[in-house]
C-alpha positions as a Python dict, from the first residue, in 0.01 Angstrom:
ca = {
    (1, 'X'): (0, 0, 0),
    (2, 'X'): (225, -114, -283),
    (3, 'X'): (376, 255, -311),
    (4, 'X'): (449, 278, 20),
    (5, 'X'): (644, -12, 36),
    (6, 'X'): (834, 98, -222),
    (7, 'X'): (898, 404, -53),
    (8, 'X'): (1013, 207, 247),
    (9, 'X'): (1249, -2, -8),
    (10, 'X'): (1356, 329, -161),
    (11, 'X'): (1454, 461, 208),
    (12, 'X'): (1650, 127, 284),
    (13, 'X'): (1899, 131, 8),
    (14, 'X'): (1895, 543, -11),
    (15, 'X'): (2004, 632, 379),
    (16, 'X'): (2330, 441, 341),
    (17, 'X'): (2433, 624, 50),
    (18, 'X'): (2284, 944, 219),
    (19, 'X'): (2505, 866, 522),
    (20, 'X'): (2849, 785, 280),
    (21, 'X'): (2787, 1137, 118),
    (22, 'X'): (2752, 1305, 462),
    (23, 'X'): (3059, 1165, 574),
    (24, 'X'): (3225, 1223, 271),
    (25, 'X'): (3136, 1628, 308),
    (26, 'X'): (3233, 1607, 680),
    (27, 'X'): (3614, 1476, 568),
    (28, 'X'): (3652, 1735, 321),
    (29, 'X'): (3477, 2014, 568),
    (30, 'X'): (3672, 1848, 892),
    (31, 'X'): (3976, 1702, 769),
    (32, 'X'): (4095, 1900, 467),
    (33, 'X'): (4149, 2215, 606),
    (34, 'X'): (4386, 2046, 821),
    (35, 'X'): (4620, 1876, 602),
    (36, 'X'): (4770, 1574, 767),
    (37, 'X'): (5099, 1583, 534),
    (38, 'X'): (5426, 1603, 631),
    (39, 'X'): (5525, 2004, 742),
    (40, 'X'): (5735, 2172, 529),
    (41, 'X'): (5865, 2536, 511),
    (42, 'X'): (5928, 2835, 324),
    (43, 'X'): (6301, 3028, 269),
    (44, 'X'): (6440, 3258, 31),
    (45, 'X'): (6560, 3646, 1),
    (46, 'X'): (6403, 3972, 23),
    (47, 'X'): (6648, 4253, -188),
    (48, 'X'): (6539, 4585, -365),
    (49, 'X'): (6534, 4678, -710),
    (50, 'X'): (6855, 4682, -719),
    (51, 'X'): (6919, 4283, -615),
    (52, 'X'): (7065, 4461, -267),
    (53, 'X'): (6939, 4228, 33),
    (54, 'X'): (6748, 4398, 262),
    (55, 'X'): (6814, 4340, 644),
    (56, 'X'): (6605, 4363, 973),
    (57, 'X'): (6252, 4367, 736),
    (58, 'X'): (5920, 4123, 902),
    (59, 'X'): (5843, 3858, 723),
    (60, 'X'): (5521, 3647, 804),
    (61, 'X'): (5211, 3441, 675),
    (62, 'X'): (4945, 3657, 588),
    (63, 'X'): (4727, 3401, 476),
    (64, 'X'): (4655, 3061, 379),
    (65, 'X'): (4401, 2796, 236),
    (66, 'X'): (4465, 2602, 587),
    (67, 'X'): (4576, 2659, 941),
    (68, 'X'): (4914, 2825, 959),
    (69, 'X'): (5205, 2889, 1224),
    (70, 'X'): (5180, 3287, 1350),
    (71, 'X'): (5561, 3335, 1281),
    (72, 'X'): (5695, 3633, 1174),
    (73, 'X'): (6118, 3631, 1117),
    (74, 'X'): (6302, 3931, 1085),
    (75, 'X'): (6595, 3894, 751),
    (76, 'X'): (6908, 3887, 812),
    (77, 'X'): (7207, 4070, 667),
    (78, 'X'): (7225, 3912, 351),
    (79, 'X'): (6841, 3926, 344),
    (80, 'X'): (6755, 3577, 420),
    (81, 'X'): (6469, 3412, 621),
    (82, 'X'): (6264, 3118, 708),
    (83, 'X'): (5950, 2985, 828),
    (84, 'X'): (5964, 2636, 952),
    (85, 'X'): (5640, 2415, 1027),
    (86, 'X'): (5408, 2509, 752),
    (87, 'X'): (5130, 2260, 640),
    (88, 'X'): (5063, 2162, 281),
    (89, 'X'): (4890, 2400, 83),
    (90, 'X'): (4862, 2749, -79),
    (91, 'X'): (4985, 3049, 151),
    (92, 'X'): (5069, 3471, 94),
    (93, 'X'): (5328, 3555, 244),
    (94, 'X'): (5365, 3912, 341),
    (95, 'X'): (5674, 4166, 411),
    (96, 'X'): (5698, 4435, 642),
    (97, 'X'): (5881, 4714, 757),
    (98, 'X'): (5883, 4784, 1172),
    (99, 'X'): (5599, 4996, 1151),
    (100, 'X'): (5395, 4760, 1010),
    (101, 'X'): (5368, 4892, 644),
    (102, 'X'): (5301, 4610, 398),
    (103, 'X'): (5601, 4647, 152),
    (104, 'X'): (5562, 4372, -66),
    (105, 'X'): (5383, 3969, -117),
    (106, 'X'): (5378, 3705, -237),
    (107, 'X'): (5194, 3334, -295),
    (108, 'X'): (5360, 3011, -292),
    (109, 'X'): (5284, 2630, -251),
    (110, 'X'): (5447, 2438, 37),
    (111, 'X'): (5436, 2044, -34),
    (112, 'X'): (5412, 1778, 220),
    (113, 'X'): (5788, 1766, 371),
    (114, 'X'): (5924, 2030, 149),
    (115, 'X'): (6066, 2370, 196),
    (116, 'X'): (5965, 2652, -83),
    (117, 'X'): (6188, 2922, -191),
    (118, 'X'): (6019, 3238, -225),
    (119, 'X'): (6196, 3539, -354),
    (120, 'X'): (6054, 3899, -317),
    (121, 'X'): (6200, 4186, -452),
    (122, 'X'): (6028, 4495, -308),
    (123, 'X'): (6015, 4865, -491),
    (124, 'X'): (6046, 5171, -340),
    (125, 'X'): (6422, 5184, -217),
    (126, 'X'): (6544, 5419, -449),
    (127, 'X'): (6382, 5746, -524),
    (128, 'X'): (6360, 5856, -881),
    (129, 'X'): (6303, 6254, -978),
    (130, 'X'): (6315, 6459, -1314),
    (131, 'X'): (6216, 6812, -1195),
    (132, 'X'): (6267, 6889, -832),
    (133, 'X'): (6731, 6883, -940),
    (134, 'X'): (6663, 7137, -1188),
    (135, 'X'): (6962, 7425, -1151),
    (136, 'X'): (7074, 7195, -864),
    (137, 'X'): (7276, 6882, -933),
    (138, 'X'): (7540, 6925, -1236),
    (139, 'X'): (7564, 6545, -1431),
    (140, 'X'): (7786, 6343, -1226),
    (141, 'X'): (7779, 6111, -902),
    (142, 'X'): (7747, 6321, -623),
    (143, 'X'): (7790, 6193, -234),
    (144, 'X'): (7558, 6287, -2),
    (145, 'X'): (7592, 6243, 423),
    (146, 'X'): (7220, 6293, 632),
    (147, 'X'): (7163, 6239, 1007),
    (148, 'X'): (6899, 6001, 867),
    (149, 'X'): (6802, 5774, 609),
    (150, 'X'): (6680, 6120, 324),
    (151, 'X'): (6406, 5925, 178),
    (152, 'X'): (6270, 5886, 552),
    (153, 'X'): (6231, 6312, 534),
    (154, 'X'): (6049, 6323, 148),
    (155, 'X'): (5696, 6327, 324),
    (156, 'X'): (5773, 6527, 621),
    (157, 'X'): (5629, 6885, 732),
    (158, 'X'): (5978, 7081, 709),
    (159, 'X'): (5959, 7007, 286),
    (160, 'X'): (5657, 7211, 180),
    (161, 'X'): (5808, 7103, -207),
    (162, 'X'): (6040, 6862, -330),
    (163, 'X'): (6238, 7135, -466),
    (164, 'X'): (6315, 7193, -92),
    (165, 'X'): (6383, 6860, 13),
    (166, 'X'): (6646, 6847, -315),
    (167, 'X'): (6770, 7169, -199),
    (168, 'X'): (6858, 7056, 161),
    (169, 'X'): (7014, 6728, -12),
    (170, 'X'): (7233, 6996, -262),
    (171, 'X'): (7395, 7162, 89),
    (172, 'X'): (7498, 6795, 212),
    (173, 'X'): (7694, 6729, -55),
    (174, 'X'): (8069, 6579, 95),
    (175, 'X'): (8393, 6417, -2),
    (176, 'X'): (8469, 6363, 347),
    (177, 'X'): (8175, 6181, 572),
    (178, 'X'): (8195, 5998, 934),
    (179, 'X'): (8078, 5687, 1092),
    (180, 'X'): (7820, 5860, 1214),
    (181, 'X'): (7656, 6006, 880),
    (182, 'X'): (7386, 5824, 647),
    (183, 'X'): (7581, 5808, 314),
    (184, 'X'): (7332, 5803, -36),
    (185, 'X'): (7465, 5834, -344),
    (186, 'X'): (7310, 6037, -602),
    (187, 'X'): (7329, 6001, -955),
    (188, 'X'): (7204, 6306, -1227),
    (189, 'X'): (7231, 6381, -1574),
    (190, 'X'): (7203, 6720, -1506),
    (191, 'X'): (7003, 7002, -1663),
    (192, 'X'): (6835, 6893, -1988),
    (193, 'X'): (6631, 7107, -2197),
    (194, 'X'): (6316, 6854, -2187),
    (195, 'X'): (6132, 6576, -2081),
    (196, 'X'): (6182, 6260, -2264),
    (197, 'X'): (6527, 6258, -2083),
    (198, 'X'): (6584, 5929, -1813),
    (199, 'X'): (6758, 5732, -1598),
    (200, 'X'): (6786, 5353, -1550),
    (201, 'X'): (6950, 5210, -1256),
    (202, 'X'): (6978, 4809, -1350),
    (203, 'X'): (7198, 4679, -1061),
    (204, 'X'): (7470, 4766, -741),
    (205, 'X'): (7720, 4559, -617),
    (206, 'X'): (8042, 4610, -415),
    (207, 'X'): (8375, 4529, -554),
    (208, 'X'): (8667, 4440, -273),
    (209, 'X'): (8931, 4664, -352),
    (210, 'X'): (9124, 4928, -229),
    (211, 'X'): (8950, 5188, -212),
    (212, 'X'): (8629, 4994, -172),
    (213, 'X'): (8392, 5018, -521),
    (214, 'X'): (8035, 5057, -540),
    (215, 'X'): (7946, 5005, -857),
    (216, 'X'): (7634, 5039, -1023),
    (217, 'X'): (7505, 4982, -1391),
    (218, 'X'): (7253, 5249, -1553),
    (219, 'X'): (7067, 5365, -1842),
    (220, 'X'): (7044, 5660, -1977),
    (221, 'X'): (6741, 5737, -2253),
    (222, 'X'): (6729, 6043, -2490),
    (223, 'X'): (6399, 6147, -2695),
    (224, 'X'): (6409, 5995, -3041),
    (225, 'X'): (6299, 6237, -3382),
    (226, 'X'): (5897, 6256, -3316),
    (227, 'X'): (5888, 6163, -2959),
    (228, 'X'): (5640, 6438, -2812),
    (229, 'X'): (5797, 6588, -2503),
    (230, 'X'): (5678, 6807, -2230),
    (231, 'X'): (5867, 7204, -2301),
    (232, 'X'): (6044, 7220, -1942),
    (233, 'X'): (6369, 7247, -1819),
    (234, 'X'): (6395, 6847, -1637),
    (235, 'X'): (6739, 6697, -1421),
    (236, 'X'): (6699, 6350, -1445),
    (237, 'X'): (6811, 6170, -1144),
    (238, 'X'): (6837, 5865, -898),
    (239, 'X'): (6922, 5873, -522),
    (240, 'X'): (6987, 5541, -342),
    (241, 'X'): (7042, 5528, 2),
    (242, 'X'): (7314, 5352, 132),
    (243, 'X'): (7376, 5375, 538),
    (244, 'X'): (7590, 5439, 774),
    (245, 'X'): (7953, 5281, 617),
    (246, 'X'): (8303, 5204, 800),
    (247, 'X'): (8580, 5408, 815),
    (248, 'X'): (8782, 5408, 443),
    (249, 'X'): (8844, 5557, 122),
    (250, 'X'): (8532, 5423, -143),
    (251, 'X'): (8503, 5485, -522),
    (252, 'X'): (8115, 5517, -686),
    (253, 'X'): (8114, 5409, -1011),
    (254, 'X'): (7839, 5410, -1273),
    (255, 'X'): (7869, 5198, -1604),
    (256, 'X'): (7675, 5390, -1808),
    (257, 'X'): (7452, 5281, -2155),
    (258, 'X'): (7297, 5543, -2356),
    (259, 'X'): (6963, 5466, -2552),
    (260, 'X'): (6766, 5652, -2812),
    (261, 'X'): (6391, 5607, -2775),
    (262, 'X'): (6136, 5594, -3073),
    (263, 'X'): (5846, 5451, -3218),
    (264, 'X'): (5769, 5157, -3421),
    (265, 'X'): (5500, 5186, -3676),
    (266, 'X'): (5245, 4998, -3430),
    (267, 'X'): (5327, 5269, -3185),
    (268, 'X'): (5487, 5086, -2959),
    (269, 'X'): (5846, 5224, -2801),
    (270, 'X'): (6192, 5140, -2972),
    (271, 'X'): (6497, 5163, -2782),
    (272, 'X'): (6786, 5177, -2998),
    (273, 'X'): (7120, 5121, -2826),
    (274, 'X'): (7415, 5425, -2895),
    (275, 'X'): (7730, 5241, -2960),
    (276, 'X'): (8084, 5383, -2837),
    (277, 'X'): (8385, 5257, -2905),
    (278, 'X'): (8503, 5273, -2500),
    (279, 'X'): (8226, 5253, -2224),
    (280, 'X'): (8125, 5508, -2024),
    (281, 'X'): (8209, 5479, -1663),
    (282, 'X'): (8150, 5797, -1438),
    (283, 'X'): (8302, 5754, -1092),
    (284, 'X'): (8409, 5937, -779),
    (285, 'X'): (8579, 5912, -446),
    (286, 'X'): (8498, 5947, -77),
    (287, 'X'): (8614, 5889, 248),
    (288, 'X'): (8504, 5755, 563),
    (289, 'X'): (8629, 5908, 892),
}
């Protein structure tokens, strides 16, 4: 008898406390997965590797740890975009192109009433190559004009190699394009008698001026004494696509740095810069029509 009035005491002062602790998992089962902060947003700008904005790309929540708006912006010229009306918490936000293809993502915190700037820079843009320009491309900036954007055409049927699709980019070589043509600019160091030979492209910008500059800053790497290399002819080389450009006279210019690349004793890879007295610019013109 005196147990089970315990028991009954036990009960009394336990099924509060077992109802505070239910109600407590409810709130954070219910009410935490939607926040009842203050909205905020996210912004920012989606460029290249070369800091170029890139236009017309999807951008979009992919996920998030609570509810989120289904909005998916396109960027604008200069690459911007925004998503308005995002709760508090911790959301990926994804970039695509129009077919759909995840090109890059990233995750960000949005606080109550605040907008977060997210920055992506996606890879992929420019396409780099060390074998497919040998007895091709001599060193130098050469212009190229395609119906389309080239790197669209790598992974098609009609290029059984890439020496083929280099090839077919060798016959479009032009000083004069139109309005019509997709202008890339391709950059090579020509025919070297190894590997161990690269190329760098840091940055691209365009300079007002007459004629119109596109400038871009690169590096160039030779093999250090002891570097093992591989015994084959290589043409290290960059092609960036452009677009389709109004009618004028442009300049491409390349500010050039030249490394040396070695070892350290831990094994690790020493770049050692070559110093001129005068810098290296290559450049060449083009025009429009």
């Amino acid at each position: 008898m005196g147990s089970r009035g315990i028991d009954r005491k036990w009960l009394v002062y336990a099924l509060p406390i077992v109802l505070i602790a239910a109600s407590i998992g409810v709130y954070f089962l219910v009410l935490r997965p939607n926040s009842t902060g203050e909205p905020g947003g996210v912004e920012g700008i989606i460029s290249d590797e070369l800091g170029r904005p890139v236009a017309g790309l999807i951008v979009s929540i992919i996920d998030g740890s609570v509810g989120f708006p289904e909005i998916a912006v396109l960027t604008a010229e200069d690459g911007f975009y925004q998503i308005g009306s995002v709760p508090p918490g911790v959301f990926t936000l994804g970039v695509h192109d129009e077919e759909g293809e995840t090109l890059g993502q990233k995750t960000f915190q949005v606080v109550s009433g605040e907008t977060s700037t997210v920055d992506i820079t996606l890879r992929g843009f420019v396409v780099y190559d060390y074998y497919g320009g040998v007895d091709l491309f001599e060193e130098g900036i050469h212009v190229i004009a395609t119906d389309v954007n080239p790197k669209t055409l790598i992974e098609t049927e009609e290029y059984t190699s890439i020496n083929d699709f280099w090839s077919m980019l060798k016959d479009e070589i032009t000083q004069n394009a139109s309005t019509t043509d997709f202008i890339s600019i391709l950059i090579s160091r020509g025919d070297r008698p190894t590997g161990g030979y690269l190329i760098q492209l840091k940055s691209q910008v365009w300079l007002e001026s007459y004629p119109v500059v596109c400038s871009f800053t690169a590096n160039f790497t030779d093999p250090g004494e002891g570097v093992a290399v591989t015994e084959a002819l290589t043409n290290p080389l960059v092609l960036v696509p452009m677009g389709k450009l109004p009618p004028g006279f442009y300049m491409a210019r390349v500010h050039i740095e030249r490394f040396i690349m070695t070892y350290d004793s831990e094994g690790d890879p020493l770049y050692t810069p070559i110093e001129t007295l005068v810098e290296e610019v290559w450049e060449t013109e083009f025009e429009v029509s």
